[in-house]
SEKEVEX-493117 format. One record per residue (C-alpha): chain; x, y, z; residue in one letter. Coordinates in Angstrom, 2 decimals, always signed. Layout:
// residues N
+-------+---------+---------+---------+-----+
| chain |       X |       Y |       Z | res |
+-------+---------+---------+---------+-----+
|     A |       X |       Y |       Z |   a |
...
+-------+---------+---------+---------+-----+
This chain:
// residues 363
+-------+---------+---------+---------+-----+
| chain |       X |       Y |       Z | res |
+-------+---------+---------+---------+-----+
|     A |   +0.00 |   +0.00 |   +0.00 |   x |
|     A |   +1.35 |   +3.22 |   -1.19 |   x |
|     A |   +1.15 |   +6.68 |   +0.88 |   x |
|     A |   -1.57 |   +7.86 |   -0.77 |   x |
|     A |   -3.67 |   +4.72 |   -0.23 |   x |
|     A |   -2.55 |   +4.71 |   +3.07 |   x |
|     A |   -3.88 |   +8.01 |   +4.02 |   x |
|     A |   -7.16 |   +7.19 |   +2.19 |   x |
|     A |   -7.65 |   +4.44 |   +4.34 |   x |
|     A |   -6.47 |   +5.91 |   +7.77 |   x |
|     A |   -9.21 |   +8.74 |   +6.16 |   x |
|     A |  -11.85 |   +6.44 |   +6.08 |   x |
|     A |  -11.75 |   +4.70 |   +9.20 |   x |
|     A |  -11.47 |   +8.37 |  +11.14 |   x |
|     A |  -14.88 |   +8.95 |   +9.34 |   x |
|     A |  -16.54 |   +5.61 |  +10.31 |   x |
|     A |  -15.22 |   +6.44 |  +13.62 |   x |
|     A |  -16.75 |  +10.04 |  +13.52 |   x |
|     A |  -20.21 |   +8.27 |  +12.15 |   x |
|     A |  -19.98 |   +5.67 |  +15.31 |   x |
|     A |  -19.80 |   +8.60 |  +18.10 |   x |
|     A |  -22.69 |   +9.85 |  +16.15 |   x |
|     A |  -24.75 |   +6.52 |  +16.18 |   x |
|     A |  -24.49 |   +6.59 |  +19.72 |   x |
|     A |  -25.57 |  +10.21 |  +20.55 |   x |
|     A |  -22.53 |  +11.17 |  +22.23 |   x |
|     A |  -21.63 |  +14.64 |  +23.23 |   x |
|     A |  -18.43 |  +16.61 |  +23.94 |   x |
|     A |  -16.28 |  +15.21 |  +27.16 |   x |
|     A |  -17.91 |  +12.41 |  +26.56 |   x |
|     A |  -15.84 |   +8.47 |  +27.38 |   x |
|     A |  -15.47 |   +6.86 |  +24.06 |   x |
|     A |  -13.45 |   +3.77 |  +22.85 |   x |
|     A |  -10.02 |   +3.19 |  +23.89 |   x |
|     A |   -8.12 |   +2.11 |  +20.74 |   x |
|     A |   -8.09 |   -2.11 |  +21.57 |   x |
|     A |  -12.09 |   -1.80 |  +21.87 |   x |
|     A |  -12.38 |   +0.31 |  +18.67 |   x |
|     A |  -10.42 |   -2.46 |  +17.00 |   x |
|     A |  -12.70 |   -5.27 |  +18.06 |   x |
|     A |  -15.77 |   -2.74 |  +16.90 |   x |
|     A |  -14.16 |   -2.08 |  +12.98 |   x |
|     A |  -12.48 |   -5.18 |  +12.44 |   x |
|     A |   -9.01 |   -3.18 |  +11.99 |   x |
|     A |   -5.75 |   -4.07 |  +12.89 |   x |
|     A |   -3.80 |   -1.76 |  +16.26 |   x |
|     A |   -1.77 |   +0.70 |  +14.18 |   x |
|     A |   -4.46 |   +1.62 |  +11.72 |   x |
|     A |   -6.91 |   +2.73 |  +14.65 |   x |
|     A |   -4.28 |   +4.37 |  +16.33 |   x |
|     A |   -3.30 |   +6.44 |  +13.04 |   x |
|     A |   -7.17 |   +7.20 |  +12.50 |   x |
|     A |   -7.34 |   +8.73 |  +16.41 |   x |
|     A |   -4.79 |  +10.55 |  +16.20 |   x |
|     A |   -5.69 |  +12.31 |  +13.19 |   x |
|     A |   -8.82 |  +13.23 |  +15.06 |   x |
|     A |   -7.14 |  +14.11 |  +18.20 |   x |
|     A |   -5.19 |  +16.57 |  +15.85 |   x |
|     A |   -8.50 |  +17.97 |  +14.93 |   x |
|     A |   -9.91 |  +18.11 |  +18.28 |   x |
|     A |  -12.77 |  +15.96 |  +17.27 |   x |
|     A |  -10.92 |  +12.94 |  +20.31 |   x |
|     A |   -8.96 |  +14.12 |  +23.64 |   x |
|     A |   -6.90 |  +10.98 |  +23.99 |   x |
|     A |   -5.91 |  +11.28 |  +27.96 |   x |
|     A |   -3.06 |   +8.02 |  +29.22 |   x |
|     A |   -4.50 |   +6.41 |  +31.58 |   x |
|     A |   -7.68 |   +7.72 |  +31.55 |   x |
|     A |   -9.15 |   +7.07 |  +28.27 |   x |
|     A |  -10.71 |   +8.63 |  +25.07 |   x |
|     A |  -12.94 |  +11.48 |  +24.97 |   x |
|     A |  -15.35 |  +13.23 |  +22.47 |   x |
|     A |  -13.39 |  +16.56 |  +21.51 |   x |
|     A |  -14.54 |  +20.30 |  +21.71 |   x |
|     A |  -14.72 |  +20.25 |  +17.81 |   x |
|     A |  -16.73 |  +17.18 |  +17.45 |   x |
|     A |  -20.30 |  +18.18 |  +15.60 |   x |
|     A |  -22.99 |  +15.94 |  +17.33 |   x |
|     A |  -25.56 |  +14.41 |  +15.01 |   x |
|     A |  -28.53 |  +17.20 |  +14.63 |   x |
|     A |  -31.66 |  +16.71 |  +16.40 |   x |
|     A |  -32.86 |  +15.84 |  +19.88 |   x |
|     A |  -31.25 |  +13.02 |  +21.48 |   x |
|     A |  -32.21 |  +10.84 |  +24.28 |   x |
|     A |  -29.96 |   +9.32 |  +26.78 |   x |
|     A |  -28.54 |   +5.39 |  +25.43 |   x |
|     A |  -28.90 |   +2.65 |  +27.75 |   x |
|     A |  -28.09 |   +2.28 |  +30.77 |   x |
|     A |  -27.79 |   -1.70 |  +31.03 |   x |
|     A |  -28.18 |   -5.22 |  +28.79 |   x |
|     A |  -30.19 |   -8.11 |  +30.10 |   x |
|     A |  -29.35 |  -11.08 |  +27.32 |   x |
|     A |  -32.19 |  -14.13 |  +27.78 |   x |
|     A |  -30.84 |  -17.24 |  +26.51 |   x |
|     A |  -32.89 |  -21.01 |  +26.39 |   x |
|     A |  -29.96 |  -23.50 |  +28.29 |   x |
|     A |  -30.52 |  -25.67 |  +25.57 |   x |
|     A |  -29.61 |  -23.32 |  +23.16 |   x |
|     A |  -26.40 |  -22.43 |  +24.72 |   x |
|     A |  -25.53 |  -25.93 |  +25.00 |   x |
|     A |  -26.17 |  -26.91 |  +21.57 |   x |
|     A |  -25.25 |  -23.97 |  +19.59 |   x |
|     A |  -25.25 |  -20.81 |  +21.65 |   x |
|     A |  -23.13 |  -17.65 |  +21.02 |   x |
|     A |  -19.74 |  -18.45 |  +22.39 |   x |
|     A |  -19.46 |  -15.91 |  +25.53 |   x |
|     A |  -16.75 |  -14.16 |  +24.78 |   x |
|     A |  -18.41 |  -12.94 |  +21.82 |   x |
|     A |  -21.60 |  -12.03 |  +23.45 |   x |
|     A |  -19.71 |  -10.03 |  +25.56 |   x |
|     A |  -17.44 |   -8.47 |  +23.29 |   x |
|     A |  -20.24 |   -7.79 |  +20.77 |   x |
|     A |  -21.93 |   -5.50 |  +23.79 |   x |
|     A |  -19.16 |   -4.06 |  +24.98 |   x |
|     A |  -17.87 |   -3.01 |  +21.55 |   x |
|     A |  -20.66 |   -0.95 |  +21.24 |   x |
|     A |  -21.72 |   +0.11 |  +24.86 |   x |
|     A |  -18.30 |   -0.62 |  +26.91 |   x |
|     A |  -19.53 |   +0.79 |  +29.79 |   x |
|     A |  -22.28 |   -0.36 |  +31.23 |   x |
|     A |  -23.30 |   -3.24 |  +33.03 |   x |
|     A |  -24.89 |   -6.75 |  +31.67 |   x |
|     A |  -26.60 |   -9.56 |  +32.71 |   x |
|     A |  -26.79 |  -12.96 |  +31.42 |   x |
|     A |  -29.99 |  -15.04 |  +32.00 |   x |
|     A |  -29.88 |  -18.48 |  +31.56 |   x |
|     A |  -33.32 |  -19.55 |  +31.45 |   x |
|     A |  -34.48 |  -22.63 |  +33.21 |   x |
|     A |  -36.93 |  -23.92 |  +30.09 |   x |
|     A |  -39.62 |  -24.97 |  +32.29 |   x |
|     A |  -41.15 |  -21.53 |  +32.49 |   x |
|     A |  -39.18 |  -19.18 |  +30.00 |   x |
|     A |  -42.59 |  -16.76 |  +29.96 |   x |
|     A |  -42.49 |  -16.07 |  +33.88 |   x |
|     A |  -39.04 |  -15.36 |  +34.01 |   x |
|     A |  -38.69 |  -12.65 |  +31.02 |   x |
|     A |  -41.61 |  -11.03 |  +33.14 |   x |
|     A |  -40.05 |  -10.72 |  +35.97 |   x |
|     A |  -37.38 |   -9.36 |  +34.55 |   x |
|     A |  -39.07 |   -6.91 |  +32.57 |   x |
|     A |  -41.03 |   -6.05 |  +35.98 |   x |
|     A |  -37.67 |   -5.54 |  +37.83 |   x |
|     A |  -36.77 |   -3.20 |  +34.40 |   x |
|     A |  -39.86 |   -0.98 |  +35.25 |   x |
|     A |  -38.82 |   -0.21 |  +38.35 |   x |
|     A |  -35.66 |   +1.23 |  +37.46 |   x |
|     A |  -34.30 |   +4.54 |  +35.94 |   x |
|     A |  -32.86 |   +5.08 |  +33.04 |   x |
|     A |  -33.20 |   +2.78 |  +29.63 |   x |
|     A |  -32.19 |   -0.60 |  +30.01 |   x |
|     A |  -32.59 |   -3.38 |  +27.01 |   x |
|     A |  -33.09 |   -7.23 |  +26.72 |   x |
|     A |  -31.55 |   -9.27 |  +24.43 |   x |
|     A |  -33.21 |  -12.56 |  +23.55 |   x |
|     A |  -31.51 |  -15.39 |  +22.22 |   x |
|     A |  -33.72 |  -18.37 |  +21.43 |   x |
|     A |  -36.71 |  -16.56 |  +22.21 |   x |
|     A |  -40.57 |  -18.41 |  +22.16 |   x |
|     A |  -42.92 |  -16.94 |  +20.55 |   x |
|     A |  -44.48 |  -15.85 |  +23.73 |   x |
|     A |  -41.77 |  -14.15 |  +24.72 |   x |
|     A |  -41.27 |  -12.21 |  +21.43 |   x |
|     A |  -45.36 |  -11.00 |  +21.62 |   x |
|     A |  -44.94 |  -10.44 |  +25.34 |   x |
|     A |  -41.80 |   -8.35 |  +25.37 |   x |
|     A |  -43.68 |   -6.28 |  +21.85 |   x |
|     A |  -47.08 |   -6.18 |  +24.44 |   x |
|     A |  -44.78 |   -5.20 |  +27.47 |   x |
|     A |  -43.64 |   -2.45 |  +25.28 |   x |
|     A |  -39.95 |   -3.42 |  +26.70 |   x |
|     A |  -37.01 |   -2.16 |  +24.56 |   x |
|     A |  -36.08 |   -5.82 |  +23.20 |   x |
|     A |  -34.14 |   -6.88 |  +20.51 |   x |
|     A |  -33.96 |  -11.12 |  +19.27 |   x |
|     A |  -30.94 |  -12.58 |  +18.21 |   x |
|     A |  -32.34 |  -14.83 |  +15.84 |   x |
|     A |  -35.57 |  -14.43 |  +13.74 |   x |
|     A |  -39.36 |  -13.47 |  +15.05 |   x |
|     A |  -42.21 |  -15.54 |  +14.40 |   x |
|     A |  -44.53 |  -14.86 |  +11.67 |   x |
|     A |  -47.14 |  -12.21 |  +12.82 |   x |
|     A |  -44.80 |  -10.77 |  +15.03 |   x |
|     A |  -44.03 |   -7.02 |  +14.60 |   x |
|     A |  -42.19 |   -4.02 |  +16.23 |   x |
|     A |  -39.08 |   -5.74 |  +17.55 |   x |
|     A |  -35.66 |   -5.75 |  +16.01 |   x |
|     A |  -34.10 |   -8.83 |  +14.66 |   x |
|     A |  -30.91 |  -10.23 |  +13.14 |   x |
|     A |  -30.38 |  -13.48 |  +12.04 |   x |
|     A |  -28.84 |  -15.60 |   +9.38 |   x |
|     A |  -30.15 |  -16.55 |   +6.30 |   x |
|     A |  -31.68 |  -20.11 |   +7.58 |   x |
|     A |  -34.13 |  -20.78 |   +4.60 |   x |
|     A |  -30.64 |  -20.60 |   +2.58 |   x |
|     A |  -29.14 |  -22.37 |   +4.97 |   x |
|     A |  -31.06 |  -25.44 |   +4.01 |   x |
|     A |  -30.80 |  -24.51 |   +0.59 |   x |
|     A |  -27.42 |  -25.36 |   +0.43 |   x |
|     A |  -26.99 |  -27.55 |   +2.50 |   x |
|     A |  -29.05 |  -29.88 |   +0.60 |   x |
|     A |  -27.53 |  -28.54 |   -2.44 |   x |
|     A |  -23.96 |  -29.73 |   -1.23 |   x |
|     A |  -25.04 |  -33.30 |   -0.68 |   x |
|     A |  -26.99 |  -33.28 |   -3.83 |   x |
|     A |  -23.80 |  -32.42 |   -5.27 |   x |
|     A |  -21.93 |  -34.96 |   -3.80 |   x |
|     A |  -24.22 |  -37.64 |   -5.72 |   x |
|     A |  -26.20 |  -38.37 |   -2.11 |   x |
|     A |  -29.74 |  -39.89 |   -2.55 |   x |
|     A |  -30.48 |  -40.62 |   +0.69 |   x |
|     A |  -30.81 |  -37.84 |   +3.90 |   x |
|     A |  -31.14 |  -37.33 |   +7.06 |   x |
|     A |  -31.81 |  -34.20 |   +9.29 |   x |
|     A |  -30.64 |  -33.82 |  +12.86 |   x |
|     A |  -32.47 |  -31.47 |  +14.44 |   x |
|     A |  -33.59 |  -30.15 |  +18.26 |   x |
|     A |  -36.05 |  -31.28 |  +19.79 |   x |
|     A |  -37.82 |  -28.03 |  +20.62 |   x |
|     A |  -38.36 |  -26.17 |  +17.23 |   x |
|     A |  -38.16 |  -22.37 |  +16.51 |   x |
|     A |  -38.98 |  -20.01 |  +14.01 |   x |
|     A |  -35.46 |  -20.87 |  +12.15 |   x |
|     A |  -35.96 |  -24.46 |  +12.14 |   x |
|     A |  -38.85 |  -24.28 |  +10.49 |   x |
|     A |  -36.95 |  -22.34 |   +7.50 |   x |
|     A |  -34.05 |  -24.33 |   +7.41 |   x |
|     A |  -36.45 |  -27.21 |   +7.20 |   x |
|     A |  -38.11 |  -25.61 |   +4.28 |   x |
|     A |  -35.31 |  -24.78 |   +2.56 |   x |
|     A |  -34.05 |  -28.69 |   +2.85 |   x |
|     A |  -37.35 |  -29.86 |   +1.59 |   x |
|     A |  -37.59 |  -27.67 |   -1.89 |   x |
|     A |  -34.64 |  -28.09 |   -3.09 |   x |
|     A |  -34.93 |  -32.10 |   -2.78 |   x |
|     A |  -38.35 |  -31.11 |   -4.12 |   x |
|     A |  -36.65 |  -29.35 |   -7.15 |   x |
|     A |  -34.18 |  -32.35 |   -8.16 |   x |
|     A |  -36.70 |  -35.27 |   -7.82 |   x |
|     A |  -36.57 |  -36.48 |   -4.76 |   x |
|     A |  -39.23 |  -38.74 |   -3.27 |   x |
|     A |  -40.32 |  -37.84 |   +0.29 |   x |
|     A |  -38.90 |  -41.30 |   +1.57 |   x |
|     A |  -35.59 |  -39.90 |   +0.83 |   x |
|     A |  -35.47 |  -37.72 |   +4.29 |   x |
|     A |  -35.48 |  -38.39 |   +7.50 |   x |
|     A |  -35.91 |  -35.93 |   +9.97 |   x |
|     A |  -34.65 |  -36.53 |  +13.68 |   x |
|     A |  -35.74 |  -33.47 |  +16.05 |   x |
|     A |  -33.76 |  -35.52 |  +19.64 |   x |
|     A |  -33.39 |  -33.58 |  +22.77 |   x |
|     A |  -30.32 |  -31.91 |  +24.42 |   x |
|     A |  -28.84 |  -35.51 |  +25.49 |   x |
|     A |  -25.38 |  -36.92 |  +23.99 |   x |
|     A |  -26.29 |  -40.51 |  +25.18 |   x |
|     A |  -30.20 |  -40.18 |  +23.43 |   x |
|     A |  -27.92 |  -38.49 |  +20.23 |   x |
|     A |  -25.40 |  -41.24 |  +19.96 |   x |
|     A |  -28.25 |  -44.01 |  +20.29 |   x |
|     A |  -30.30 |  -42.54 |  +17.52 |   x |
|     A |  -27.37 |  -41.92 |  +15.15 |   x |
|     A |  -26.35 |  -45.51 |  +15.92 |   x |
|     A |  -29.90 |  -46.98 |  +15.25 |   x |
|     A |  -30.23 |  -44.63 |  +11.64 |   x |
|     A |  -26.75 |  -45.58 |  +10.40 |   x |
|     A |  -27.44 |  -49.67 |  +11.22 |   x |
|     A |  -30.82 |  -49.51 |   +9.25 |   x |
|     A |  -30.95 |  -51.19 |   +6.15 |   x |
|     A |  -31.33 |  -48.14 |   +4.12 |   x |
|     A |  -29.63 |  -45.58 |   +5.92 |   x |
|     A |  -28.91 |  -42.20 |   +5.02 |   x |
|     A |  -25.09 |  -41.15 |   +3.19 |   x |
|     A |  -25.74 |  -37.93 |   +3.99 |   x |
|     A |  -26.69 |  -36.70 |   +7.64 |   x |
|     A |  -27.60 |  -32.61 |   +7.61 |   x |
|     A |  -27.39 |  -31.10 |  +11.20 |   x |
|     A |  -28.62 |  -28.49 |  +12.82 |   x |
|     A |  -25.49 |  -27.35 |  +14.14 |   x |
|     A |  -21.84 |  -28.63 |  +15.46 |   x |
|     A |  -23.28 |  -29.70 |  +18.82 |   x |
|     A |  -25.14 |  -32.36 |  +16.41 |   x |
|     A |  -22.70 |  -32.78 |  +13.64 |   x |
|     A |  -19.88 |  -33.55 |  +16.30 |   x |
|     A |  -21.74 |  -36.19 |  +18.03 |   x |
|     A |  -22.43 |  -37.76 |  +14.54 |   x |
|     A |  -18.34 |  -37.65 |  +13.64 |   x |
|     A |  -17.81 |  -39.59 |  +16.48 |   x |
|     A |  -20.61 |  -42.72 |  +16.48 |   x |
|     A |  -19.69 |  -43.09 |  +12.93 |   x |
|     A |  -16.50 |  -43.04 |  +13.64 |   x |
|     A |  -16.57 |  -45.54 |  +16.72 |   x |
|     A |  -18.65 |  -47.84 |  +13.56 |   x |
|     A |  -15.60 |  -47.73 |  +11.58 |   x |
|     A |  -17.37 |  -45.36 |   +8.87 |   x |
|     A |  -15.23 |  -43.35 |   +7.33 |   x |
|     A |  -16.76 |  -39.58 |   +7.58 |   x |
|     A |  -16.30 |  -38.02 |   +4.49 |   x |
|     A |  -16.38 |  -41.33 |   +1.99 |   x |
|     A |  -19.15 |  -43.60 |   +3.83 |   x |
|     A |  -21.30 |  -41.28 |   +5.16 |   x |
|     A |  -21.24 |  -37.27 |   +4.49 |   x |
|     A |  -21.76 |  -34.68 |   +7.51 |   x |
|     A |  -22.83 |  -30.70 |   +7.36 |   x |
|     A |  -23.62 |  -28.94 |  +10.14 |   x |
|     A |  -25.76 |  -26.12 |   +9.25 |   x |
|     A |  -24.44 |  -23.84 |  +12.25 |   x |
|     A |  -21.02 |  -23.29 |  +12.62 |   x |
|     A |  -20.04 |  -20.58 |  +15.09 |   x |
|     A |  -16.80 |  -21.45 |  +16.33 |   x |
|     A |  -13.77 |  -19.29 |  +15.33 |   x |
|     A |  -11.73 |  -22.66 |  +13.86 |   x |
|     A |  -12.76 |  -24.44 |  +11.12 |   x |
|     A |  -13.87 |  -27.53 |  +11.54 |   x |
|     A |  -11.84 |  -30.77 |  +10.09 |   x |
|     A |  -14.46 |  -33.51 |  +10.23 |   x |
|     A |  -17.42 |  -32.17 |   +8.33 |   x |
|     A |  -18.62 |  -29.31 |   +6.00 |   x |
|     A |  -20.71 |  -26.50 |   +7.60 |   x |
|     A |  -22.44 |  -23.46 |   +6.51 |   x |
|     A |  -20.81 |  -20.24 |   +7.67 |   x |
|     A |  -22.60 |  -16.74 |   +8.13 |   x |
|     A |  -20.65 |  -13.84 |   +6.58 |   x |
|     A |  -20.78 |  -12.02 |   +9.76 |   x |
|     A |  -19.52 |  -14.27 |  +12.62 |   x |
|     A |  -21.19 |  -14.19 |  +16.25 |   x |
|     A |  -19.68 |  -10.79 |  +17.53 |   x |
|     A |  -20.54 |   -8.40 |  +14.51 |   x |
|     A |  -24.14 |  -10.30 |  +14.81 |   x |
|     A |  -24.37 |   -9.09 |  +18.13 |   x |
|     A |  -22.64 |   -6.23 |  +17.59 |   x |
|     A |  -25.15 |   -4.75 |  +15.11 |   x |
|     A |  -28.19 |   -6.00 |  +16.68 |   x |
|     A |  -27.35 |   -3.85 |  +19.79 |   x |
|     A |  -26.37 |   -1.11 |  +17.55 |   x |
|     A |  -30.17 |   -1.26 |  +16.28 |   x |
|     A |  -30.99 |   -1.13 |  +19.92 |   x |
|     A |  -29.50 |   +1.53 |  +20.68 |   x |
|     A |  -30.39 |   +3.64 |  +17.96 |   x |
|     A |  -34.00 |   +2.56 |  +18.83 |   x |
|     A |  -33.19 |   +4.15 |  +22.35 |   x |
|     A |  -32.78 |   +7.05 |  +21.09 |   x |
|     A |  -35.73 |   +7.38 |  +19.10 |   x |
|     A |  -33.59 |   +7.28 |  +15.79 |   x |
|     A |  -34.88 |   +4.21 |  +14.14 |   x |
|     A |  -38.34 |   +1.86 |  +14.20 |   x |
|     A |  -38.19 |   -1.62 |  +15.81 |   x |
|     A |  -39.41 |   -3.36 |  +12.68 |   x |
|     A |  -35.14 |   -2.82 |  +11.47 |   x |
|     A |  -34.04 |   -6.43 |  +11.17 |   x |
|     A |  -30.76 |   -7.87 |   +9.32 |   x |
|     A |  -30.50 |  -10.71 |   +7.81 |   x |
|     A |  -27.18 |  -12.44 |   +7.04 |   x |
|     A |  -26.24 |  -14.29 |   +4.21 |   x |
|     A |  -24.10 |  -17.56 |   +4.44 |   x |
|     A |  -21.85 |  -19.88 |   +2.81 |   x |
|     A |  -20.56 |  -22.95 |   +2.91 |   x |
|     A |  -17.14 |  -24.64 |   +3.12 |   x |
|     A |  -15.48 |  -28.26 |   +3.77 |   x |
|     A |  -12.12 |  -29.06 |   +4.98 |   x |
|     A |  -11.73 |  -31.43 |   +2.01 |   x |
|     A |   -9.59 |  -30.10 |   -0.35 |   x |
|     A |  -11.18 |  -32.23 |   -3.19 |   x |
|     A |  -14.34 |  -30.97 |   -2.41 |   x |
|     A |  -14.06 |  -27.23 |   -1.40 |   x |
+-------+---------+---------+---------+-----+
């Protein structure tokens, strides 16, 4: 990169940065981003962000104070109309099973928050799954009682959750799609009807015939559009009904194993086994492994939810564009700008995906 291309880009980023204090209503002497957390929030390496700040320290848009921090400048031009305070705290709601089978990895929940509101508090709420409903209201009761703007974030959400936290009038934002009929709260989730597009289209590829999908037991809104997804494309090359099974098991390894075991000893069982995600597809690996199957050549394993930062070597997987931080990260971003009045709740993202395989013959 040349000098000129260099400044261009150090230009850039000091203009997304400018457009980020905006986003979040901030006003002179107000804390911003130390450089390591503005690097986590664009995705750029140390020395660019450093570059970028300092050209806006020079301009008196950032006070950069050691030891103390970074601060919005006296030169800094807020964004123009009224602006109401962010929040003030995160509550994130997430189903146990979820977590266990495919939740956001932690660090990333928290990083994708903090990114974007670093200082304030959160709270994590595991929910216990035998009563999901009472414990969102109490927490949205506690929320009442309280100053200041606070925000949930659902992950895994019911459907009466998402049209009691609309009802409740709570400032809520799902991690993962809303139901149909549901309106008025933000979203952002992958694509999961394309998800099971090509998944389905990989196997296909791959010369497969027979299928089987691995799924939870409990199903939610993006289950049932994976599902679809699976079902038309088999629909569009041919493919008789017989020639999926669908397994929907609970959150058990032992109950997993046994009903991989049973499907693979069948008489006509599936080449191809489609999974919800790596919780599943893992589990799979290994019984067909302990069967002497060769994964890969005897029997063919996707997981349709791959989260983790390393690729994995057993299986192919579909892989959103934006991994599980920037997902969170811009889903509170649409909170917050909801906060402030700046934006409707009906703002939803939807991310696209692709797949990939650690065969090298088959990329």
């Amino acid at each position: 990169m040349d000098n000129l291309q260099a400044k261009n880009s150090v230009e850039s980023l000091a203009k997304r940065i400018v457009q980020d204090m905006r986003d979040r209503g901030l006003r002179p002497k107000d804390q911003y981003l130390i450089a390591k957390e503005a690097c986590v929030l664009f995705n750029e390496n140390i020395i660019a962000v450093h570059r970028a700040m300092k050209m806006l320290a020079d301009r008196g848009i950032l006070v950069r104070q050691r030891r103390k921090g970074t601060f919005v400048g006296p030169n800094f031009k807020p964004a123009s109309g009224p602006q109401n305070s962010t929040l003030s705290c995160v509550h994130v709601t997430m189903s146990m099973a979820y977590y266990q089978t495919s939740g956001v990895p932690a660090k990333d929940l928290i990083n994708g928050i903090k990114s974007v509101l670093p200082l304030i508090p959160i709270q994590i709420h595991y929910l216990p799954g035998n009563d999901d409903l009472g414990y969102l209201k109490r927490v949205i009761d506690e929320i009442k009682e309280k100053p200041g703007q606070e925000g949930i974030l659902m992950i895994h959400s019911t459907r009466e959750m998402q049209e009691y936290a609309f009802t409740a009038k709570s400032l809520t934002a799902v991690f993962g799609g809303v139901y149909p009929g549901i309106s008025g709260i933000p979203w952002v989730d992958v694509d999961q009807e394309q998800t099971g597009k090509i998944m389905a289209r990989y196997a296909l590829d791959k010369n497969h015939e027979k299928f089987a999908l691995l799924m939870r037991d409990e199903w939610r809104s993006g289950d049932n559009l994976l599902h679809s997804g699976i079902t038309s494309v088999l629909g569009d090359a041919g493919m008789s009904m017989n020639s999926l099974t669908t397994i929907s098991v609970p959150v058990d390894i032992d109950i997993i194993a046994t009903e991989i075991r049973n499907l693979l000893n069948s008489p006509d069982r599936p080449t191809a086994i489609l999974c919800r995600g790596d919780y599943y597809a893992d589990i799979v690996v290994e019984t067909a492994k302990s069967m002497d199957l060769e994964v890969g050549k005897d029997i063919l394993v996707i997981s349709g939810g791959h989260l983790r930062e390393e690729p994995s070597q057993d299986y192919a997987y579909v892989e959103p564009k934006l991994n599980s931080r920037q997902q969170v990260q811009a889903l509170i971003k649409k909170l917050c700008a909801i906060a402030r009045g700046q934006k409707k709740q009906e703002d939803h993202l939807i991310i696209p995906v692709e797949i990939k395989s650690p065969f090298n013959k088959n990329p």
